[in-house]
PDB file of N, CA, C and O in Angstrom, chain B, residues numbered from 101:
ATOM      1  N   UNK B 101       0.830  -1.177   0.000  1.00  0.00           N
ATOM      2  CA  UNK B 101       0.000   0.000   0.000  1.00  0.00           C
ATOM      3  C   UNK B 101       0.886   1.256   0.000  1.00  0.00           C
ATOM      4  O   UNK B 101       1.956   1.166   0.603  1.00  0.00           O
ATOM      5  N   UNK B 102       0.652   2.128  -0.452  1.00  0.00           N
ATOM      6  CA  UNK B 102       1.332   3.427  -1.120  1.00  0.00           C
ATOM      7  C   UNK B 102       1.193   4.415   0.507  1.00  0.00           C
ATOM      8  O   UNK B 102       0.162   4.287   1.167  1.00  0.00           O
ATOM      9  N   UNK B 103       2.173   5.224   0.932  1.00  0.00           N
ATOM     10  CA  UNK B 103       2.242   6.046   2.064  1.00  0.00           C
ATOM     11  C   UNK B 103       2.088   7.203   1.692  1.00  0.00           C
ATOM     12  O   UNK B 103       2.868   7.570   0.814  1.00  0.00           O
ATOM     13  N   UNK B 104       1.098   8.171   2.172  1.00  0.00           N
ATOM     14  CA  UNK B 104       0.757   9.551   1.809  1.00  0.00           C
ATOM     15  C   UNK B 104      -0.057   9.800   0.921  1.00  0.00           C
ATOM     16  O   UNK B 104       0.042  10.964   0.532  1.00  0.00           O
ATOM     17  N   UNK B 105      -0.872   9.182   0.394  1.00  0.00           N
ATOM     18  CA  UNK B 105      -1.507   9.395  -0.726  1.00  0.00           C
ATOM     19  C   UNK B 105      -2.618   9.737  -0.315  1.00  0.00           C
ATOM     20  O   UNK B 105      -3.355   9.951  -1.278  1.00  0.00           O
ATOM     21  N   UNK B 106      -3.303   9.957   1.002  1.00  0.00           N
ATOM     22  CA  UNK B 106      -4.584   9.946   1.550  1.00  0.00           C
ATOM     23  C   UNK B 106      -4.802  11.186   1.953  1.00  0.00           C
ATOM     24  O   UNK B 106      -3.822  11.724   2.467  1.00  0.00           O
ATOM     25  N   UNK B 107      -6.117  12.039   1.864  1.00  0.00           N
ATOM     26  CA  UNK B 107      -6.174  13.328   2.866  1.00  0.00           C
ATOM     27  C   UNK B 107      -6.197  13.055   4.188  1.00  0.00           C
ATOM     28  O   UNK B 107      -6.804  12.133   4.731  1.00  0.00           O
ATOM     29  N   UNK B 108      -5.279  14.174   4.871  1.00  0.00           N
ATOM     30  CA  UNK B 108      -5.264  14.227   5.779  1.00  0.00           C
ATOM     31  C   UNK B 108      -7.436  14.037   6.695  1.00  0.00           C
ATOM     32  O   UNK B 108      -8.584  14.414   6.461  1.00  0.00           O
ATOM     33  N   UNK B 109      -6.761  13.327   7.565  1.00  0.00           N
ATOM     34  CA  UNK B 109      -8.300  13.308   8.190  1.00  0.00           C
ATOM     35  C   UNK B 109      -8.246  14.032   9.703  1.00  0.00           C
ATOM     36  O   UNK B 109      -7.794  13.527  10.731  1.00  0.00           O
ATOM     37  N   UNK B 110      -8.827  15.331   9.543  1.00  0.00           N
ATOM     38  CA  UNK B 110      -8.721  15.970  11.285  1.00  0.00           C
ATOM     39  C   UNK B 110     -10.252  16.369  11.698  1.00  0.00           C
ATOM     40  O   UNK B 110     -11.221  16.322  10.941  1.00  0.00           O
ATOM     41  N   UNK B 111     -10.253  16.788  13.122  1.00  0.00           N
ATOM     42  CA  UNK B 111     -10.949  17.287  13.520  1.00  0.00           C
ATOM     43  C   UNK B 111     -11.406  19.076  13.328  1.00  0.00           C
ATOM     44  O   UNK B 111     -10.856  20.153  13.558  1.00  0.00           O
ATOM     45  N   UNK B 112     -12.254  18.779  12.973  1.00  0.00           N
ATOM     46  CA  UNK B 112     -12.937  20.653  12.461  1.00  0.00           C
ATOM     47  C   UNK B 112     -14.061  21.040  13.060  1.00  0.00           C
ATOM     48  O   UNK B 112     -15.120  20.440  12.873  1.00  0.00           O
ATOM     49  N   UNK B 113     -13.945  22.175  13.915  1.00  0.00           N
ATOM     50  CA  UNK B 113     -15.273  22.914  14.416  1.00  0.00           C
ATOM     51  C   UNK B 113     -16.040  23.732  13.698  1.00  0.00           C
ATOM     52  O   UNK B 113     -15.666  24.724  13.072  1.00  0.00           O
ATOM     53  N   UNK B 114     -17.066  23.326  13.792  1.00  0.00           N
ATOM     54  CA  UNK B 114     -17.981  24.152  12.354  1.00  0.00           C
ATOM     55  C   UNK B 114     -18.861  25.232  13.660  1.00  0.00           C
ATOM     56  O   UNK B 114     -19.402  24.613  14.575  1.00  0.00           O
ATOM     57  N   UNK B 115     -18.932  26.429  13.667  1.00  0.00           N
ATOM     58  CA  UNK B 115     -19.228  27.816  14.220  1.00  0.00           C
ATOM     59  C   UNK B 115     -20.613  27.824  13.648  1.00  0.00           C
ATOM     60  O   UNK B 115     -20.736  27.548  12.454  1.00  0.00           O
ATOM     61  N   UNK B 116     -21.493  28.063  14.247  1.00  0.00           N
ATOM     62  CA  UNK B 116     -22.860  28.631  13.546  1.00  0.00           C
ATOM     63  C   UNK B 116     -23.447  30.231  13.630  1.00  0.00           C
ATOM     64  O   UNK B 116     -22.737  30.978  14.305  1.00  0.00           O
ATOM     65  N   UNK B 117     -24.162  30.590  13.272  1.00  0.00           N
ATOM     66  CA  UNK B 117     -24.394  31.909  13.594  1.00  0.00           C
ATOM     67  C   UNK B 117     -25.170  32.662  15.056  1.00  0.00           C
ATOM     68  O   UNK B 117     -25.166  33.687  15.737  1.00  0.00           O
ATOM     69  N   UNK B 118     -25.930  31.036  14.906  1.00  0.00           N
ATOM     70  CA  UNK B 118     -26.301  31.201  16.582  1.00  0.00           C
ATOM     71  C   UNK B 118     -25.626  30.990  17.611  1.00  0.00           C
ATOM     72  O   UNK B 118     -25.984  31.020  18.788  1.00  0.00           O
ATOM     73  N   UNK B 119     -24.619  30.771  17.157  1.00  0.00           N
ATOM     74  CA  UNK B 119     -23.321  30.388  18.523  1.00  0.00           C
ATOM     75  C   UNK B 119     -23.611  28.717  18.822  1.00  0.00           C
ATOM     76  O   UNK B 119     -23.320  28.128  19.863  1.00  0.00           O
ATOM     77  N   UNK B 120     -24.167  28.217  17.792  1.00  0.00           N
ATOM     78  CA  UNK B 120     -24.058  26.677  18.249  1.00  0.00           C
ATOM     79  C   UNK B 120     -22.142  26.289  17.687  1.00  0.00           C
ATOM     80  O   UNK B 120     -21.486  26.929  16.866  1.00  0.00           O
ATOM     81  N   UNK B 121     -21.679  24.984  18.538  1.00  0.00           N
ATOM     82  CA  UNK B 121     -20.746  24.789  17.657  1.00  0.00           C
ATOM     83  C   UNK B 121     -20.700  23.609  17.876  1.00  0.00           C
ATOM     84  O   UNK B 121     -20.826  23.130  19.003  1.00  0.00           O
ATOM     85  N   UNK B 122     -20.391  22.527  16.154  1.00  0.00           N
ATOM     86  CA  UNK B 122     -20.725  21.230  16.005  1.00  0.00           C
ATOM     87  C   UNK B 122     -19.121  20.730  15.995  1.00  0.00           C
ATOM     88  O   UNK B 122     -18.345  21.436  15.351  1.00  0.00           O
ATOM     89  N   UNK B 123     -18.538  19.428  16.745  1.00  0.00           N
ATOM     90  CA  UNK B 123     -17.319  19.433  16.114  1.00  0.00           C
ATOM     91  C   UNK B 123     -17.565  18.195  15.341  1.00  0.00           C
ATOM     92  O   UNK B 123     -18.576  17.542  15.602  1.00  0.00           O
ATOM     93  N   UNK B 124     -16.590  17.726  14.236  1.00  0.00           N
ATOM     94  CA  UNK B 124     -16.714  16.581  13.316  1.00  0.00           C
ATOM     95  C   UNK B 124     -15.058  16.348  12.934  1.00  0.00           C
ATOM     96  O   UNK B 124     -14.100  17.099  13.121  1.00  0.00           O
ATOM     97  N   UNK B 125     -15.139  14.886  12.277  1.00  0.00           N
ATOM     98  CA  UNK B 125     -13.673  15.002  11.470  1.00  0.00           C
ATOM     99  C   UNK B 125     -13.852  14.859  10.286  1.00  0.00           C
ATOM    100  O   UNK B 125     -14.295  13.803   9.834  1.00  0.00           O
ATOM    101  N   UNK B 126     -13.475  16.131   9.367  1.00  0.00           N
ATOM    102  CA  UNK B 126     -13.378  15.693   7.836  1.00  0.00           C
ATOM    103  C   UNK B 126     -11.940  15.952   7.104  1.00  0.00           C
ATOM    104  O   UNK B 126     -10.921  16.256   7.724  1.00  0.00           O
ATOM    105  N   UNK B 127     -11.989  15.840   6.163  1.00  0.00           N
ATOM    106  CA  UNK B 127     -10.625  15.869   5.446  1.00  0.00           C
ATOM    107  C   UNK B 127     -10.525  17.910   4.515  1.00  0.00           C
ATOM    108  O   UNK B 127      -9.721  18.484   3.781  1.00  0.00           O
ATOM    109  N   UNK B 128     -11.419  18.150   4.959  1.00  0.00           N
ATOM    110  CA  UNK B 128     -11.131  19.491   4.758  1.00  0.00           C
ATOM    111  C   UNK B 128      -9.819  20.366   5.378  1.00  0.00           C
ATOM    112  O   UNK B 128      -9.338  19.811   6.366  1.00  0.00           O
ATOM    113  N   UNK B 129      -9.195  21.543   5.015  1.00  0.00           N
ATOM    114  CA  UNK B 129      -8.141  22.055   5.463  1.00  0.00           C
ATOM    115  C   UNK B 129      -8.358  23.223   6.213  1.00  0.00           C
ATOM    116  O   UNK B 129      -7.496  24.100   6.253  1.00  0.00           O
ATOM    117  N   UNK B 130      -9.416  23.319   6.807  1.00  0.00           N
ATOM    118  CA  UNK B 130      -9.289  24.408   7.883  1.00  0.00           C
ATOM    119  C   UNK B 130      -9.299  23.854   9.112  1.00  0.00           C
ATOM    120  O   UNK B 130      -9.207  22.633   9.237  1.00  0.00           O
ATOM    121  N   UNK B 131      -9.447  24.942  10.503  1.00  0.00           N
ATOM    122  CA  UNK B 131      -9.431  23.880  11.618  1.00  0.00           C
ATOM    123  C   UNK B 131     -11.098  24.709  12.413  1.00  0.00           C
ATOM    124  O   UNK B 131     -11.650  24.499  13.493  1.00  0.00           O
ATOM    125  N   UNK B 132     -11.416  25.592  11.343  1.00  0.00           N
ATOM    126  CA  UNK B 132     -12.579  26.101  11.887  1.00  0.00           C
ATOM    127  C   UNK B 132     -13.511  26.365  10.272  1.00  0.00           C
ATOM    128  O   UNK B 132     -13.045  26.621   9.162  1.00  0.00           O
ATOM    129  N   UNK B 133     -14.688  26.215  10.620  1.00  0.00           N
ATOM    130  CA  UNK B 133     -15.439  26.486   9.506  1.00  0.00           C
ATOM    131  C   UNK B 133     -17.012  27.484   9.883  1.00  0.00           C
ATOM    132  O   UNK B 133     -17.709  26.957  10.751  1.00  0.00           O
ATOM    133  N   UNK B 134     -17.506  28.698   9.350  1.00  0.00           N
ATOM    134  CA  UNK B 134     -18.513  29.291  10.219  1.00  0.00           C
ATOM    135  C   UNK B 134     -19.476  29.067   8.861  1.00  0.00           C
ATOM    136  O   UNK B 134     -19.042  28.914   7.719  1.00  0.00           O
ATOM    137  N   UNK B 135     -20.525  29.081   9.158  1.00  0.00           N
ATOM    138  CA  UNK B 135     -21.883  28.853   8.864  1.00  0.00           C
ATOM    139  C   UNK B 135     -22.834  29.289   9.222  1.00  0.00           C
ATOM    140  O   UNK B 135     -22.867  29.723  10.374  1.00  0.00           O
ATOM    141  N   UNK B 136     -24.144  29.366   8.285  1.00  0.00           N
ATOM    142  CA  UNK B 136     -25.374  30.800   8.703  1.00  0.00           C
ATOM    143  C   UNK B 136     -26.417  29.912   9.349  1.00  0.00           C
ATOM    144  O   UNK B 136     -26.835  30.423  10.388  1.00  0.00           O
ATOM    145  N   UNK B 137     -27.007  28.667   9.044  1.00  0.00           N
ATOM    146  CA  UNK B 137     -27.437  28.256   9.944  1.00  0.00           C
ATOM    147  C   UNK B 137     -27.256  26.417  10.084  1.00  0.00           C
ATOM    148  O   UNK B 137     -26.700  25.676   9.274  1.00  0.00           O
ATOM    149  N   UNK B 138     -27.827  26.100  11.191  1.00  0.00           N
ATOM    150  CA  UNK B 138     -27.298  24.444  11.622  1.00  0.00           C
ATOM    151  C   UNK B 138     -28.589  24.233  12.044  1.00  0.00           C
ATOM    152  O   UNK B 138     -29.283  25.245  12.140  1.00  0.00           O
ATOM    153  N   UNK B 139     -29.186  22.960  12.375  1.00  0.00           N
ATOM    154  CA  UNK B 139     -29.842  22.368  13.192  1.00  0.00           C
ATOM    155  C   UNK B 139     -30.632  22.488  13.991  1.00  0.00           C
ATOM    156  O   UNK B 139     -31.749  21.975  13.916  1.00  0.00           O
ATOM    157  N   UNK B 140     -30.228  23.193  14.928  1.00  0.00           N
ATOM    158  CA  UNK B 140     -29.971  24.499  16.347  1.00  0.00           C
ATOM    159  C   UNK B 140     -31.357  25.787  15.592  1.00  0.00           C
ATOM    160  O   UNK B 140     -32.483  25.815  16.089  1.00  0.00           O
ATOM    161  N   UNK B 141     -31.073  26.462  14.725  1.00  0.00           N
ATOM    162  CA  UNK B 141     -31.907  27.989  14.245  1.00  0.00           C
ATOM    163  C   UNK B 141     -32.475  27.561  13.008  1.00  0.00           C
ATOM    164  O   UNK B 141     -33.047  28.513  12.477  1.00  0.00           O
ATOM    165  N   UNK B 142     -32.549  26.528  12.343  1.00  0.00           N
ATOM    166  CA  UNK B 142     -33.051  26.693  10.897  1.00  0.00           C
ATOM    167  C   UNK B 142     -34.460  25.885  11.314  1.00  0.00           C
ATOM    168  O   UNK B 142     -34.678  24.864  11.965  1.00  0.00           O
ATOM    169  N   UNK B 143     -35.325  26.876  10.597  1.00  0.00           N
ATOM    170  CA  UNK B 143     -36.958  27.204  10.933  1.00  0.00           C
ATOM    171  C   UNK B 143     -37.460  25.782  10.637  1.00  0.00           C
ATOM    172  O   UNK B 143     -38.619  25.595  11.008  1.00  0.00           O
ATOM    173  N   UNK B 144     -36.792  24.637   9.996  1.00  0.00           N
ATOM    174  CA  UNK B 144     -37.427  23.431   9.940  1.00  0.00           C
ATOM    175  C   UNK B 144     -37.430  22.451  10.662  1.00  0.00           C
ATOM    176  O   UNK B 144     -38.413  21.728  10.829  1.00  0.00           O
ATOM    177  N   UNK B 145     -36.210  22.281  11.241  1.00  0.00           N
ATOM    178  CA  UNK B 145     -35.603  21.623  12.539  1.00  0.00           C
ATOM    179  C   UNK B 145     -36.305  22.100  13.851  1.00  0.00           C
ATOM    180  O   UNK B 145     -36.619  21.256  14.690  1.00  0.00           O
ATOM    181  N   UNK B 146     -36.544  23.337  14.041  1.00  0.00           N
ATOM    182  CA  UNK B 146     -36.999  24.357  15.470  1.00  0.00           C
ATOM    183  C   UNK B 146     -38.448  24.069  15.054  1.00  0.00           C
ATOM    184  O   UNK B 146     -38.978  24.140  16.163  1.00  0.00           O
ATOM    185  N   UNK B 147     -39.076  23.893  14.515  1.00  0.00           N
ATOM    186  CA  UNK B 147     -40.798  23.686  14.072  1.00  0.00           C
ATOM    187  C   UNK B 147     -41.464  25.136  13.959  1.00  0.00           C
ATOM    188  O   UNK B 147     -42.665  25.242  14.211  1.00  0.00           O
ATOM    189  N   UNK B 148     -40.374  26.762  13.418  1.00  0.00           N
ATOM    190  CA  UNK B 148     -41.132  27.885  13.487  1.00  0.00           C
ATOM    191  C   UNK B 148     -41.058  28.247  12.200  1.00  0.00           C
ATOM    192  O   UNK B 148     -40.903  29.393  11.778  1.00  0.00           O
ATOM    193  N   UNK B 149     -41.240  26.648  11.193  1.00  0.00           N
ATOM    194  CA  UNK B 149     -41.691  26.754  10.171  1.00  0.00           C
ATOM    195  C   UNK B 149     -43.192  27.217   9.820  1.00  0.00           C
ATOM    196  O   UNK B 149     -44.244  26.720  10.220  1.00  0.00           O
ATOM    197  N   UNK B 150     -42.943  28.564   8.758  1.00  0.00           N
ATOM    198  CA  UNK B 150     -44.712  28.604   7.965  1.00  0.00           C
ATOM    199  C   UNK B 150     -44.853  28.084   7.126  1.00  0.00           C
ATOM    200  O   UNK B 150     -43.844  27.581   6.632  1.00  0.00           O
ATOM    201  N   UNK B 151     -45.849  27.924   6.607  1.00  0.00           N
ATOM    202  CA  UNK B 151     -46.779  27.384   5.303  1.00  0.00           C
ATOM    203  C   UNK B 151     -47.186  28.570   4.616  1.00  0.00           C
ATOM    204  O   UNK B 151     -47.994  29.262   5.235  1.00  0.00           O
ATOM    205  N   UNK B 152     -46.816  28.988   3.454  1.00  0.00           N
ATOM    206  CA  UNK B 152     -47.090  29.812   2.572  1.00  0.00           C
ATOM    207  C   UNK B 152     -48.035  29.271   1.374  1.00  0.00           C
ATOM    208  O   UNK B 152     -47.523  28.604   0.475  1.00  0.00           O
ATOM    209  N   UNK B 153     -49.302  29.540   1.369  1.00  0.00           N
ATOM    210  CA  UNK B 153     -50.081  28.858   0.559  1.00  0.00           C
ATOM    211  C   UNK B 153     -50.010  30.000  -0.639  1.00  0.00           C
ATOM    212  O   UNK B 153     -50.304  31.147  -0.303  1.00  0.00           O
ATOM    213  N   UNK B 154     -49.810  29.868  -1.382  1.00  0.00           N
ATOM    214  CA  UNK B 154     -49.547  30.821  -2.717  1.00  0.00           C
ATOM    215  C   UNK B 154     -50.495  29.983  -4.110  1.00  0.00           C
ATOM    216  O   UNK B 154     -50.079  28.959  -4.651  1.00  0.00           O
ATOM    217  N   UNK B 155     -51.807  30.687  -4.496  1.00  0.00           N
ATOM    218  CA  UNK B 155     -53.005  30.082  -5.362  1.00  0.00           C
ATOM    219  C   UNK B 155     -51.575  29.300  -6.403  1.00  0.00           C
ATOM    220  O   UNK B 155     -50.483  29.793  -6.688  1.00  0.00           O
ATOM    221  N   UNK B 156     -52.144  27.974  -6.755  1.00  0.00           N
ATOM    222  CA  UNK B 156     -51.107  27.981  -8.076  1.00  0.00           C
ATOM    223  C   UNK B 156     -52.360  28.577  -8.997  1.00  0.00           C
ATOM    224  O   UNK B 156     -53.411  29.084  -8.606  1.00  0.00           O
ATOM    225  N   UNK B 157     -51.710  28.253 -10.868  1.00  0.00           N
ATOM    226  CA  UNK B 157     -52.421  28.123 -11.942  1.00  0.00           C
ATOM    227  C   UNK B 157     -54.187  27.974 -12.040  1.00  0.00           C
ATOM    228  O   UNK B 157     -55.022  28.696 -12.584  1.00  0.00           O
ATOM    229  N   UNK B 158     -54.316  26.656 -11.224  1.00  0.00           N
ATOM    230  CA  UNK B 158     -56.240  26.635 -11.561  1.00  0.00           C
ATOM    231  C   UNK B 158     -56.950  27.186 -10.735  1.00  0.00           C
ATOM    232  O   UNK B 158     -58.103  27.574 -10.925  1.00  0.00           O
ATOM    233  N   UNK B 159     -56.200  27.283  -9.557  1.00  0.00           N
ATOM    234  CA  UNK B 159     -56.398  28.237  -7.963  1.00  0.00           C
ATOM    235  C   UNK B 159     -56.769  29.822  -8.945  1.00  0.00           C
ATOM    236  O   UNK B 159     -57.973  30.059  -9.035  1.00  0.00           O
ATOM    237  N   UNK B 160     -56.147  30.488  -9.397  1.00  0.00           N
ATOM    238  CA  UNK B 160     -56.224  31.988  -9.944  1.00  0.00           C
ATOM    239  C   UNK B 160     -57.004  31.769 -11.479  1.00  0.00           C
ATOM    240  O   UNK B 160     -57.459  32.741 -12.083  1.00  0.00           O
ATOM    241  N   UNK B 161     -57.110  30.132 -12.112  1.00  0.00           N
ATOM    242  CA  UNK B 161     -58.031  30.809 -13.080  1.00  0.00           C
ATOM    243  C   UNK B 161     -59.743  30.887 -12.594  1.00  0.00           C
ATOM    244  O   UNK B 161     -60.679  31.564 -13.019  1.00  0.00           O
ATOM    245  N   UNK B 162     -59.633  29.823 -11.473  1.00  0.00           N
ATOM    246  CA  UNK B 162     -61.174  29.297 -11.207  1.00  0.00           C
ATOM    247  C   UNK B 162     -61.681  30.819 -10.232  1.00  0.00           C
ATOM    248  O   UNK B 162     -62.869  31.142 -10.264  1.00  0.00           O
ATOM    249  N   UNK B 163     -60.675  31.655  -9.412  1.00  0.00           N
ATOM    250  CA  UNK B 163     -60.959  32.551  -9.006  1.00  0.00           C
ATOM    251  C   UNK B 163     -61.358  33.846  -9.756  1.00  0.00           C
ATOM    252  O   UNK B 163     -62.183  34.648  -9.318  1.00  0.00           O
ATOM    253  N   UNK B 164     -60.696  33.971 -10.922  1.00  0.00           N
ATOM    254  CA  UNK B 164     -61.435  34.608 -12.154  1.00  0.00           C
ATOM    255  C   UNK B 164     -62.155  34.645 -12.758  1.00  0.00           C
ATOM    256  O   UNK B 164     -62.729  35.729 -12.863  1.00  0.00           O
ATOM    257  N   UNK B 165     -62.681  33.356 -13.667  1.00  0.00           N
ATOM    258  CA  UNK B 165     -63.481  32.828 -13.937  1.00  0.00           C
ATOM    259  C   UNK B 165     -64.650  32.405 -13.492  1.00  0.00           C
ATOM    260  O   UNK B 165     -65.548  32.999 -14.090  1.00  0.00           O
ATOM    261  N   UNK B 166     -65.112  31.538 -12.600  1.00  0.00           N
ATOM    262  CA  UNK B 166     -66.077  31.064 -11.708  1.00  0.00           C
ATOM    263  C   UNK B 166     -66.378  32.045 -10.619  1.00  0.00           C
ATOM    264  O   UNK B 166     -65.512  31.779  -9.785  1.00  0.00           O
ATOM    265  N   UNK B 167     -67.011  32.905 -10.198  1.00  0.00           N
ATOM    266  CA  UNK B 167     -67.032  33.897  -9.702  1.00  0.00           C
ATOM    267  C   UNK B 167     -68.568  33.034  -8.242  1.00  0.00           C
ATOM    268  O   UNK B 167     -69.030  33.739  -7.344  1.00  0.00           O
TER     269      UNK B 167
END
């Protein structure tokens, strides 16, 4: 088997914007990585997800039409 040929594999702290911080090991080359959101603040994970009902296509013709 060949010596050195592999990425390096370390440990990296990934920073979030909410001040969460995840650590992991990847073969990336920093020893810190920041990010806008994680787990922790993103509205799907936290459940302060909305529902945006927006008419499609037959929604806006039948509302025109069919009165």
């Amino acid at each position: 088997m060949k010596k050195n040929i592999h990425p390096k594999y370390k440990k990296v702290n990934i920073h979030c914007s909410c001040g969460n911080i995840i650590d992991i090991f990847s073969t990336l080359n920093k020893d810190n990585l920041h990010i806008d959101v994680c787990s922790k603040c993103h509205p799907f994970y936290t459940g302060k997800q909305r529902n945006i009902t927006q008419g499609g296509r037959i929604e806006r013709f039948n509302k025109k039409f069919y009165n």
